[in-house]
C-alpha positions as CSV (number, residue, x, y, z in Angstrom):
1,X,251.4,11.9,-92.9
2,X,249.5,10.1,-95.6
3,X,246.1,10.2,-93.5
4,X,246.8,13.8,-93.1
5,X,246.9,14.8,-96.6
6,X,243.6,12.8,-97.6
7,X,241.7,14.8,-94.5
8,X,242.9,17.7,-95.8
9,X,242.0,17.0,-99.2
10,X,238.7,15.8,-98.4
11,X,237.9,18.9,-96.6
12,X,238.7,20.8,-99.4
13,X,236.4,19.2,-101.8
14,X,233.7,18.9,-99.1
15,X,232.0,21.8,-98.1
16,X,227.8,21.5,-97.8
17,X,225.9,24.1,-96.0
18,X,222.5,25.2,-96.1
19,X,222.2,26.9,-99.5
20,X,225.1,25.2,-101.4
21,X,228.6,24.2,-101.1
22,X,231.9,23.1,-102.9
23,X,232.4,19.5,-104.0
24,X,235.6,18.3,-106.5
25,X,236.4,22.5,-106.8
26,X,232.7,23.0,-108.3
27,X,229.6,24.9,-106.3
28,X,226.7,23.7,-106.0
29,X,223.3,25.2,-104.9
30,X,221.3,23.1,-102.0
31,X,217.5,24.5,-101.8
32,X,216.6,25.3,-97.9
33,X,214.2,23.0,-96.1
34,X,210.5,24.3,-96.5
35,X,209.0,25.3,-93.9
36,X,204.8,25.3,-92.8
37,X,203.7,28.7,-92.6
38,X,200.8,27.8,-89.7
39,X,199.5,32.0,-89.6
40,X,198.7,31.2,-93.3
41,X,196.8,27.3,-92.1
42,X,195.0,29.3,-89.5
43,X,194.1,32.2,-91.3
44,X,192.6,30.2,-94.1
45,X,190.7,27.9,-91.6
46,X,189.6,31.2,-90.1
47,X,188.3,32.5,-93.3
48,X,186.3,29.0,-94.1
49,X,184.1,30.0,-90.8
50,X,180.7,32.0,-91.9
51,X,181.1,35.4,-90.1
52,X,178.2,35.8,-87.5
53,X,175.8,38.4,-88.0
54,X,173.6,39.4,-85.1
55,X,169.9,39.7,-86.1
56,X,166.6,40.9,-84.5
57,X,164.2,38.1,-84.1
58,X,160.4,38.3,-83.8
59,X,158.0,35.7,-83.4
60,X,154.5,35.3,-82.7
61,X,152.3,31.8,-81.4
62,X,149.7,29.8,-79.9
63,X,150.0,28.2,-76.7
64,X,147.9,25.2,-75.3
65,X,146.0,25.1,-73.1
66,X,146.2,28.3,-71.4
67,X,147.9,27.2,-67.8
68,X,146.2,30.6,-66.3
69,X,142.6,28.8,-65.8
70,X,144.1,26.9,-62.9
71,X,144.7,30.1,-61.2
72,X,140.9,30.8,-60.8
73,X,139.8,30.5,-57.2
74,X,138.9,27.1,-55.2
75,X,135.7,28.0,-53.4
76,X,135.1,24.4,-52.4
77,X,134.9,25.8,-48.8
78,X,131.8,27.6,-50.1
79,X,130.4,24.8,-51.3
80,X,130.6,24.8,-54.9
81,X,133.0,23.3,-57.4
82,X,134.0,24.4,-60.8
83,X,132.2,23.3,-64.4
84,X,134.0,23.3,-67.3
85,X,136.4,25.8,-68.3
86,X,136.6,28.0,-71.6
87,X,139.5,29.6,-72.5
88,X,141.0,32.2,-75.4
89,X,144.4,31.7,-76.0
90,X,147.5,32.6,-74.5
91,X,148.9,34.4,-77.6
92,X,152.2,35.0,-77.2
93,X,154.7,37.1,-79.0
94,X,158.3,38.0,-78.4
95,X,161.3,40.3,-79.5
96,X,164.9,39.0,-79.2
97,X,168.3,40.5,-79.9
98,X,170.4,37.2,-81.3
99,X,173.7,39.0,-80.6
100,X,176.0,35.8,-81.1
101,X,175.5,32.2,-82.4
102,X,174.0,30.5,-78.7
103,X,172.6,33.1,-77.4
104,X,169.9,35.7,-77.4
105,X,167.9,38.1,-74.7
106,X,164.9,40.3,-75.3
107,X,160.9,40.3,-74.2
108,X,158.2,38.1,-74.4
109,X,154.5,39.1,-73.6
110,X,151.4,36.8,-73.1
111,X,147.9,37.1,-73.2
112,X,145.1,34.9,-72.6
113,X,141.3,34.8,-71.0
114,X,140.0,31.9,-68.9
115,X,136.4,31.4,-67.5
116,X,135.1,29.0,-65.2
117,X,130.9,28.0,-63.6
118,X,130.9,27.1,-60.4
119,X,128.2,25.0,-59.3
120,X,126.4,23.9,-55.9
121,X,127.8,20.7,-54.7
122,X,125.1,18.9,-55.2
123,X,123.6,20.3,-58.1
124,X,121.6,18.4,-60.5
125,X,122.3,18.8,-64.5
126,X,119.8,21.8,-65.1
127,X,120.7,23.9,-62.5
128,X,122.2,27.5,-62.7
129,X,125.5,27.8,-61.8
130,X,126.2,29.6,-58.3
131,X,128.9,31.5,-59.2
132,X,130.9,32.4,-62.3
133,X,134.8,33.1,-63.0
134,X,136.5,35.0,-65.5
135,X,140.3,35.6,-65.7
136,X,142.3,38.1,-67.7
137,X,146.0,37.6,-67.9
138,X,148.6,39.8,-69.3
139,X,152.3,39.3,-68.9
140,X,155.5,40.7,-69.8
141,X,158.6,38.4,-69.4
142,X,162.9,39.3,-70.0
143,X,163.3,36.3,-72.2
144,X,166.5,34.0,-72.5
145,X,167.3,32.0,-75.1
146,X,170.2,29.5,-75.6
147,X,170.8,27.2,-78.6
148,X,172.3,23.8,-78.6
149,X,174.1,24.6,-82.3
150,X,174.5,27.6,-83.9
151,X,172.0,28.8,-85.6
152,X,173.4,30.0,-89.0
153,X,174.7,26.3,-89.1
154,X,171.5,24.0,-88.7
155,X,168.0,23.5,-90.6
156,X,167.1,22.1,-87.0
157,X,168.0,23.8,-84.5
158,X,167.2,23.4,-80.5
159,X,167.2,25.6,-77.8
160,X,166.4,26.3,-74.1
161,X,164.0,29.2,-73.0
162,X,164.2,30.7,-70.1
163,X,162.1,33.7,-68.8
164,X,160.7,36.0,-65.8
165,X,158.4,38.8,-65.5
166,X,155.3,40.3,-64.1
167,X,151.8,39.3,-64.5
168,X,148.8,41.9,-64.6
169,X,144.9,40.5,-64.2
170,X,141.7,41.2,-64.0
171,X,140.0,38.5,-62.0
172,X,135.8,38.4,-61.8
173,X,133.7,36.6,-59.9
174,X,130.4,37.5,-60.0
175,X,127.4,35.8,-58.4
176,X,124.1,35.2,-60.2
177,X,122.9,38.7,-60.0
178,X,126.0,39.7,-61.2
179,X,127.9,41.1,-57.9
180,X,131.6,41.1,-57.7
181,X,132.7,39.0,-54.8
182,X,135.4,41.1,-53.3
183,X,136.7,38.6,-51.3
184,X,139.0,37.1,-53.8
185,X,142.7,37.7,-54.1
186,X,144.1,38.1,-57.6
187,X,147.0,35.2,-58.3
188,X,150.7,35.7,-57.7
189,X,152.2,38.6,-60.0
190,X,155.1,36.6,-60.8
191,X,155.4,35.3,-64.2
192,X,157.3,32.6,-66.0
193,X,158.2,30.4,-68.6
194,X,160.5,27.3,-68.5
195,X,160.8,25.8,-72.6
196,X,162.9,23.2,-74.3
197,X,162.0,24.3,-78.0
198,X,163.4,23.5,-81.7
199,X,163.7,26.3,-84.5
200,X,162.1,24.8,-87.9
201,X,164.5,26.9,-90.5
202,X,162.6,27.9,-94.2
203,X,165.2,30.3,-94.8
204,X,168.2,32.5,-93.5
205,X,164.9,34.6,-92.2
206,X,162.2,32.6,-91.6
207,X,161.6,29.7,-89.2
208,X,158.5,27.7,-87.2
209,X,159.3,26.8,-83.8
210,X,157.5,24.2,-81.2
211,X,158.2,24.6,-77.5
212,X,156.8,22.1,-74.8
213,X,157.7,23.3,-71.0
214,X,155.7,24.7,-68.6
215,X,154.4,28.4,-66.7
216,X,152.2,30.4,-69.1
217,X,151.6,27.0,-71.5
218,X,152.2,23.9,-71.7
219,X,152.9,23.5,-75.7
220,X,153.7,26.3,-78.0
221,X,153.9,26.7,-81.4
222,X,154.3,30.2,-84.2
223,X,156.4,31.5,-86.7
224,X,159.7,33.6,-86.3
225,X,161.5,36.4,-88.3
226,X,164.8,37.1,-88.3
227,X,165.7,41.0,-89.7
């Protein structure tokens, strides 16, 4: 009976919730646990992240040596063999939409002139050359880039070019009265570029960039605008 009464008695006094509760006939407020609003964590970490804007890149360079002067004809079977080579260019240029932080697609177009003597076999030093080569080479190439970070993050800032197209030339060979010899076949119209590169940032619009790789050069080098 006596173990009865305290119970009850107890229970009385006793009475805790969440919010409050009764204790010796007096209430009492109890605050509610806190709780981690995680929308608000992720929100905030969302609005720490620089918002991407796309851009329109254009860039113009040098690229050495022009890789189009080994395309000139091998007449060995005629019995001469090529001099020493002079070359203009390639110029290259190139438009690109940068339409998220890794990635961008546009066009790239080359141009560059190559010219070649060919000489008898067995020619001596003051002899006229037999033959002589010239080699125009335009090309047009869709043009994929793809960067290693993203670009509104580094002052450095690598990348991997990728690109394909169509070459158009204008191949010479002229003999020493200055006949075409029509016997030649132009080189394949196929046109690429394979690069590793790295994007030099001197602002949020202006970079340099170096390329090494291989198709229409070898190395590369320009400036780039971002609008």
């Amino acid at each position: 009976m006596m173990s009865l009464i305290v119970t009850t008695q107890l229970s009385a006094q006793i009475r805790f919730g969440f919010g409050g509760g009764y204790y010796g006939g007096r209430y009492y407020n109890r605050p509610y646990p806190q709780r981690h609003n995680n929308n608000n964590n992720n929100n905030q970490k969302k609005e720490e992240a620089p918002k991407f804007i796309p851009t329109v890149d254009i860039s113009v360079g040098f690229g050495f040596p022009n890789v189009d002067k080994y395309l000139l004809p091998d007449l060995t079977s005629q019995g001469v063999v090529k001099g020493n080579y002079q070359k203009t260019g390639s110029y290259n240029a190139a438009i690109d939409y940068q339409f998220s932080r890794f990635t961008s697609l546009g066009l790239m177009g080359t141009y560059g002139t190559s010219s070649v003597p060919y000489y008898a076999i067995n020619a001596g030093p003051s002899d006229a050359p037999i033959y002589n080569g010239t080699l125009t080479g335009w090309s047009v190439l869709a043009n994929l880039k793809n960067y290693f970070l993203p670009v509104d993050l580094a002052k450095l800032n690598g990348y991997l070019r990728l690109a394909g197209g169509v070459n158009v030339w204008d191949q010479k060979i002229t003999d020493a009265n200055g006949l075409k010899q029509n016997n030649i076949s132009d080189p394949s119209e196929f046109a690429y570029q394979i690069s590793l590169g790295a994007d030099f940032n001197l602002s949020p619009r202006a970079a340099v960039y170096v390329e090494a790789g291989y198709g229409k050069y070898i190395l590369a080098g320009g400036l780039k605008f971002r609008f």
